[in-house]
C-alpha positions as CSV (number, residue, x, y, z in Angstrom):
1,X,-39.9,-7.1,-23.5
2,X,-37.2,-5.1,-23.8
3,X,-33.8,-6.2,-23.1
4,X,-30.7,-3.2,-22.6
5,X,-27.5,-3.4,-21.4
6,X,-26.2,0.2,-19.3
7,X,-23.2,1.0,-17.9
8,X,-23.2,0.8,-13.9
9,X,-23.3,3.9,-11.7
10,X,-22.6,4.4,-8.4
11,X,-26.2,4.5,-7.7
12,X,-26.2,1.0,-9.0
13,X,-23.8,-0.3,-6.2
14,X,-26.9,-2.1,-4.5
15,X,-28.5,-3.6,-7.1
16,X,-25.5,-5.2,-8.5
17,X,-24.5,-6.0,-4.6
18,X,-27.7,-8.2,-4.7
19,X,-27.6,-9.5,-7.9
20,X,-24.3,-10.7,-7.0
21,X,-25.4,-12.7,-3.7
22,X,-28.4,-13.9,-5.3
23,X,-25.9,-15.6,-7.9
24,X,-23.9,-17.1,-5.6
25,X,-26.1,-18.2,-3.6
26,X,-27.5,-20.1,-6.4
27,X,-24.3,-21.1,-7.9
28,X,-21.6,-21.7,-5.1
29,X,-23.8,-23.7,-3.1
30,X,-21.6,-26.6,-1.8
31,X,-18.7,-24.7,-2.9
32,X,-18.3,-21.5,-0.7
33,X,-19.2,-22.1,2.8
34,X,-23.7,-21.8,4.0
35,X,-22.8,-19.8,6.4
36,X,-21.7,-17.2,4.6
37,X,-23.9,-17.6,1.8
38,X,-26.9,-17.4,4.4
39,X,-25.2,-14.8,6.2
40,X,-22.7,-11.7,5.3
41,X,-23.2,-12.2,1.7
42,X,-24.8,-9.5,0.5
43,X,-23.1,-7.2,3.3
44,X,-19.5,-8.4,2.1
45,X,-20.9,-7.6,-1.8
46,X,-22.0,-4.6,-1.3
47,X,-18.5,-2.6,0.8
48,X,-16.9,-4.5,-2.4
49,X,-19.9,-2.7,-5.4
50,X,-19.4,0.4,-3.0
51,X,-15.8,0.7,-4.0
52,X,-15.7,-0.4,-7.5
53,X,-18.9,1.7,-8.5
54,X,-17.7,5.0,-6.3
55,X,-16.5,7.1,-8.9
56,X,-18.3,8.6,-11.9
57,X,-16.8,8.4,-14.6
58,X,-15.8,5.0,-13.6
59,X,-11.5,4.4,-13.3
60,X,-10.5,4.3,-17.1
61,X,-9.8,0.5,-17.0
62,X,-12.9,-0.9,-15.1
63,X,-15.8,-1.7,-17.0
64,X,-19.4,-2.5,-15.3
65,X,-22.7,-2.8,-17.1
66,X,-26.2,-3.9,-16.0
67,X,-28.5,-6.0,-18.2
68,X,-32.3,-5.0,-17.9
69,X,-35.4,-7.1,-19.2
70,X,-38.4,-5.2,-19.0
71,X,-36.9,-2.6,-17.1
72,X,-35.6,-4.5,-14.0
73,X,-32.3,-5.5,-13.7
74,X,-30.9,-9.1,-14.4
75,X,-27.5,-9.8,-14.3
76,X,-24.4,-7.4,-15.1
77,X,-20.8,-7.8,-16.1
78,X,-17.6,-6.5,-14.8
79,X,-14.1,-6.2,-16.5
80,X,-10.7,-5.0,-16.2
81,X,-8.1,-4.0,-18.9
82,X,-4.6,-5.2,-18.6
83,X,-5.1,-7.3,-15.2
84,X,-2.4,-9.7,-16.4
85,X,0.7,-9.4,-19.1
86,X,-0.2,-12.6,-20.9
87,X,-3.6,-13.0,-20.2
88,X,-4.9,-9.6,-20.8
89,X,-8.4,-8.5,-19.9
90,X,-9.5,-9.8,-16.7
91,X,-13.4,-11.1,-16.5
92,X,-14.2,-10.7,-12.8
93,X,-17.7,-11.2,-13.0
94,X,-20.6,-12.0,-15.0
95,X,-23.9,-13.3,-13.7
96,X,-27.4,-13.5,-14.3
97,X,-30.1,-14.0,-12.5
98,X,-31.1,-17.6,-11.7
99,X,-35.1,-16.7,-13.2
100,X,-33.3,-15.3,-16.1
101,X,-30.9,-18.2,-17.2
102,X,-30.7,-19.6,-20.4
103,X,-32.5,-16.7,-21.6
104,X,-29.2,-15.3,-23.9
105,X,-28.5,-12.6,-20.7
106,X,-25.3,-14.0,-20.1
107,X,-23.9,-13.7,-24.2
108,X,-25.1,-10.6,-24.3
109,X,-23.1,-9.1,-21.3
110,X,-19.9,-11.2,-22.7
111,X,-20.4,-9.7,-26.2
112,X,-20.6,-6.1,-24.3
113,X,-17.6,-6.6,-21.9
114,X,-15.9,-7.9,-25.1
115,X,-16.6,-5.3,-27.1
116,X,-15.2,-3.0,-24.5
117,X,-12.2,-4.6,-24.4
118,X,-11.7,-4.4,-28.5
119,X,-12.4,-0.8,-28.0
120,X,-9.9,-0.1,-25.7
121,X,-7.2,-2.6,-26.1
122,X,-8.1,-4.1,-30.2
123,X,-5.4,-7.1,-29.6
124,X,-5.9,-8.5,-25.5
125,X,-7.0,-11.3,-24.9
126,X,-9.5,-12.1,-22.3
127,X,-9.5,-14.8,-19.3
128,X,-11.4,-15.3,-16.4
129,X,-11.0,-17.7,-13.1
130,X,-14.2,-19.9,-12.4
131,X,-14.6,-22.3,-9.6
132,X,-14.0,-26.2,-10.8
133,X,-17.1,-27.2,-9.2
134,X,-19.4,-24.4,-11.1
135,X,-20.5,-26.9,-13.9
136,X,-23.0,-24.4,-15.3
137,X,-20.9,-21.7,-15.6
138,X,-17.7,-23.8,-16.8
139,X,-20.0,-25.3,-20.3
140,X,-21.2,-21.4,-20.6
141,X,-17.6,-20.2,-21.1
142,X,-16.8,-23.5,-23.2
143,X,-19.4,-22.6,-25.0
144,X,-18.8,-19.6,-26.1
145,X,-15.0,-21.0,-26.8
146,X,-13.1,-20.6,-23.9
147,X,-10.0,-22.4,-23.6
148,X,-8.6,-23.8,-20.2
149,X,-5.2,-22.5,-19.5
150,X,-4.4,-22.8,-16.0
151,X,-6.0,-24.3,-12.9
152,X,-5.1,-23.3,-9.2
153,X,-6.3,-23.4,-5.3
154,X,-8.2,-20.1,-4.8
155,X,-8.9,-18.7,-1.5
156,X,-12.2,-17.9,-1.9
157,X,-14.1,-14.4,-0.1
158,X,-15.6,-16.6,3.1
159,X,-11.7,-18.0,3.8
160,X,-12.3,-21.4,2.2
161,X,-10.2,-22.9,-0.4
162,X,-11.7,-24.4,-3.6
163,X,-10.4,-25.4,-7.3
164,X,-10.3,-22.7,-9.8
165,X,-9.6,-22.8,-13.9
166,X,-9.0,-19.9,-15.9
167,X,-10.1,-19.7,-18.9
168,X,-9.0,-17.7,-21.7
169,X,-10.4,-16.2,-24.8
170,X,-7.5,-14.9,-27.4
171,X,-9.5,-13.6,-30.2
172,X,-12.6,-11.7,-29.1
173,X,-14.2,-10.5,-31.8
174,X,-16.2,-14.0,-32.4
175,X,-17.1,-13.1,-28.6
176,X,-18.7,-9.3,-29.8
């Protein structure tokens, strides 16, 4: 089957909204709160995929793509240029499916958002903030050579606190 990556539209807000609870639902249990997981979840992601995806084109530094297997969406990617001085590029979101894990989904949205980022900005670096506890998702990034540079308390979007570590990528092209 085939696999694409497409840039998000604003009719996409919904789909990605989903794809974005299903995620954490799978992936912050025990570290966001059930009741919200169980609950306003999807609501809260989707006003949040409303905004970001309301404009077409999107804003010139935001960068949103969906990745489709056989036609149905499995996971998408979301970036934007210059969200810090030093750290450059910020990687807000990137998640897949959890039927479609391990399945190379996940590299091939990082090599897209990273090639977006060369594109636009050839010499920033990239980082992103993951929760301490997401063990999955903390030996994906080391994988794929990101280097811890910072830890912090996050207030997290149901009001609870939890452990965060940013990592940081300052060469992408290995990444693209």
């Amino acid at each position: 089957m085939a696999v694409t990556v497409r840039l998000a539209t604003p009719s996409d807000a919904v789909i990605v909204a989903e794809l974005h609870a299903e995620s954490w639902r799978t992936a912050y249990r025990g570290i966001l709160r059930d009741e919200f997981l169980d609950g306003p979840v999807v609501e809260e992601r989707r006003t949040v995929w409303e905004s970001r995806l309301s404009t077409s084109p999107p804003p010139e530094g935001q960068f949103v793509a969906l990745i489709e297997h056989g036609g149905e969406p499995k996971g998408f990617i979301c970036v934007f240029l210059d969200a810090d001085p030093e750290w450059g590029a910020l990687l807000d979101n990137l998640h897949v499916c959890a039927s479609a894990r391990g399945k190379g989904l996940g590299r091939q949205l990082m090599a897209a958002g990273a090639r977006w980022v060369l594109q636009h900005r050839p010499h920033s670096p990239m980082h992103l903030w993951v929760y301490e506890r997401n063990l999955a998702a903390r030996r994906f990034y080391e994988q794929l050579g990101g280097v811890v540079t910072a830890s912090r308390l996050h207030t997290a979007p149901d009001g609870s606190q939890a452990d965060a570590i940013r990592y940081c990528w300052k060469d992408l092209t290995g990444l693209r």
